[in-house]
Structure formats: C-alpha cells, structure tokens
Backbone bond lengths (Angstrom), bond angles and torsions (degrees), N, CA, C in turn:
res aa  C-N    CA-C-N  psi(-1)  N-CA   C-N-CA  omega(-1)  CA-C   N-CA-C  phi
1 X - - - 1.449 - - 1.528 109.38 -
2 X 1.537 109.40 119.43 1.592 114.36 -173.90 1.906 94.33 -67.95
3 X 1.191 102.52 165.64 1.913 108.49 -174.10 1.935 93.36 -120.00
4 X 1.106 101.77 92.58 1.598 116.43 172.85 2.108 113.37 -24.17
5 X 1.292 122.13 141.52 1.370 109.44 174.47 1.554 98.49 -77.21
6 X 0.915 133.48 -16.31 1.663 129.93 -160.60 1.272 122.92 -156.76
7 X 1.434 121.38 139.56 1.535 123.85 -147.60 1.291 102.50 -134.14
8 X 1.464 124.00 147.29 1.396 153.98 179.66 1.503 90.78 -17.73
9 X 1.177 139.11 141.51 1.904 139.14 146.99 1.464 83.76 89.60
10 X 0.971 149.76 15.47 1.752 130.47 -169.21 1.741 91.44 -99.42
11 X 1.458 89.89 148.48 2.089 93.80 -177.39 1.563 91.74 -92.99
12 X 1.000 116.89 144.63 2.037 129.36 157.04 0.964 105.80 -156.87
13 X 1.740 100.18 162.87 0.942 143.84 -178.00 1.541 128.48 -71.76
14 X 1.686 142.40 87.02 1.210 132.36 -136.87 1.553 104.41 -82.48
15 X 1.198 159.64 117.65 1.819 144.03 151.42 1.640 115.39 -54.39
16 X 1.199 150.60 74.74 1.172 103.88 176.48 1.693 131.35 -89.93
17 X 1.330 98.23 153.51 1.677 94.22 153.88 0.854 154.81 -132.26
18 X 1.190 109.01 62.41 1.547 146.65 118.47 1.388 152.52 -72.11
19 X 1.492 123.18 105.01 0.879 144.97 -154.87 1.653 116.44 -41.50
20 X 1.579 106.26 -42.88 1.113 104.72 -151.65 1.941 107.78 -113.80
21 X 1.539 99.62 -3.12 1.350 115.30 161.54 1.574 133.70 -117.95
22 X 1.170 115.66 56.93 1.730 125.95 -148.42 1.582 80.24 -67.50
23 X 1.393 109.69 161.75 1.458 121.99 -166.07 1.551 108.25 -82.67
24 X 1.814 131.61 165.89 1.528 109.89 169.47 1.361 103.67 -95.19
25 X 1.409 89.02 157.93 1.174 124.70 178.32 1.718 126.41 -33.73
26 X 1.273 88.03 -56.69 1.624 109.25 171.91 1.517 134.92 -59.28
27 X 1.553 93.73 -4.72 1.325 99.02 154.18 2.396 100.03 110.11
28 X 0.987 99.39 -164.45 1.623 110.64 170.85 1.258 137.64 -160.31
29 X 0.990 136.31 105.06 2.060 133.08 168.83 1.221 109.51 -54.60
30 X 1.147 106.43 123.66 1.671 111.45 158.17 1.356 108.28 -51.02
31 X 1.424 118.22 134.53 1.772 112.27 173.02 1.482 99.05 -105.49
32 X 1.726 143.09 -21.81 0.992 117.22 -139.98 1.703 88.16 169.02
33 X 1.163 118.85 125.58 1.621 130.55 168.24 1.560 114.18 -98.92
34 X 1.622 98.28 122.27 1.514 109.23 -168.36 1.434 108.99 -84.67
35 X 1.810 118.66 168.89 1.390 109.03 158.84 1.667 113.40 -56.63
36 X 1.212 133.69 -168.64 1.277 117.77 -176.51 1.459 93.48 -120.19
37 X 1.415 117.88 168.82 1.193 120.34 -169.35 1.680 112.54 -139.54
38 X 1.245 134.60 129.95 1.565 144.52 -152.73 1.465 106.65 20.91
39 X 1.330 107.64 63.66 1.669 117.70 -176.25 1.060 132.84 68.53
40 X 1.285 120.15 29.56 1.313 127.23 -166.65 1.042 111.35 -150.91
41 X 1.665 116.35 134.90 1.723 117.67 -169.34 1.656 86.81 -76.71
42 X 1.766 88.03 159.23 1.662 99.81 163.47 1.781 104.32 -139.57
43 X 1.348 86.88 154.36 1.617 107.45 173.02 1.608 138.88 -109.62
44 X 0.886 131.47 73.01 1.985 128.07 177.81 1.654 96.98 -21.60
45 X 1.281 126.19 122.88 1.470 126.11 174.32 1.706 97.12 -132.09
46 X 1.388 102.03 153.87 1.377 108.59 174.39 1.575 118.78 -148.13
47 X 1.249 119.48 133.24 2.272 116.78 -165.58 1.752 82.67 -108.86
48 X 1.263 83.55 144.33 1.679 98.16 -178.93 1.495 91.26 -89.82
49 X 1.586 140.23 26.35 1.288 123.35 157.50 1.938 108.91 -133.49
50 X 1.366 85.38 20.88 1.604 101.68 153.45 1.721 118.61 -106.35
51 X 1.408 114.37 174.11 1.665 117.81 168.04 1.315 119.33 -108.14
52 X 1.490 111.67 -17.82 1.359 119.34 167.38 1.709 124.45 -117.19
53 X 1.486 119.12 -176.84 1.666 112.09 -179.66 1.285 74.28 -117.24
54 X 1.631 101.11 -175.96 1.563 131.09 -142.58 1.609 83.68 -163.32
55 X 1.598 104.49 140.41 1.496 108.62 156.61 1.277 111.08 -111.06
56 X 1.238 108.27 145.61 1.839 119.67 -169.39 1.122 112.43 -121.62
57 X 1.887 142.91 126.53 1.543 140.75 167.15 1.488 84.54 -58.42
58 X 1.570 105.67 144.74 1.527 110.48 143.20 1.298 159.94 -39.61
59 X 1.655 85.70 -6.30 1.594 115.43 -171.51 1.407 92.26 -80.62
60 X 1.655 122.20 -49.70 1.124 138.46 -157.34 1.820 115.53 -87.66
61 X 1.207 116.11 26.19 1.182 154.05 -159.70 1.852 134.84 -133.36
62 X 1.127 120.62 91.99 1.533 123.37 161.38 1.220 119.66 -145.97
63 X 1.623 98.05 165.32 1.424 107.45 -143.20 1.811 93.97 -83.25
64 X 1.401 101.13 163.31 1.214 104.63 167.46 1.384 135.59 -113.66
65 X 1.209 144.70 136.77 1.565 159.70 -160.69 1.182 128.46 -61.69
C-alpha cells in the first residue's frame, strides 16, 4: 500500500494547467483521495470561494503554510 502525500482536511496549494481555469486564490481542502490514475495519485479538492471541487494529480499540489 503506497502512503498518500496528503490527507482528507489538509489545506494546499492548487497549480493548474489549464489555461482557462487558473485555481482560487484562497487556497483548497482535500475532500477525498482518488484511485490514482497513469501513475499518479489523485485528489477531490474543494475552495470555499468556488461552487464546485476539482480533481488534482499530486504533482499539481502543495501544501500550504
């Protein structure tokens, strides 16, 4: 069993890359740890100044301060 970088309630930092939805500002909670997908863990994240969550690779992911 791989040991996830980041856990349910944890605050981070979103990257995106995508052009036309850059992440908010305010940061993100992990809601939920996905199976991983072409080698790469994934995460359900959600900004309390969005209406929806977003799934994020881990790559696309750090913690915040």
């Amino acid at each position: 069993m791989t040991k996830n970088r980041f856990r349910v309630g944890e605050s981070v930092r979103y990257t995106s890359n995508t052009v036309g939805r850059p992440g908010a500002r305010d940061g993100y909670t992990i809601v939920r740890v996905l199976p991983p997908e072409n080698g790469e863990q994934q995460y359900r994240i959600k900004s309390a100044s969005e209406a929806h969550e977003r799934v994020a690779q881990e790559s696309q992911l750090e913690r915040r301060s």
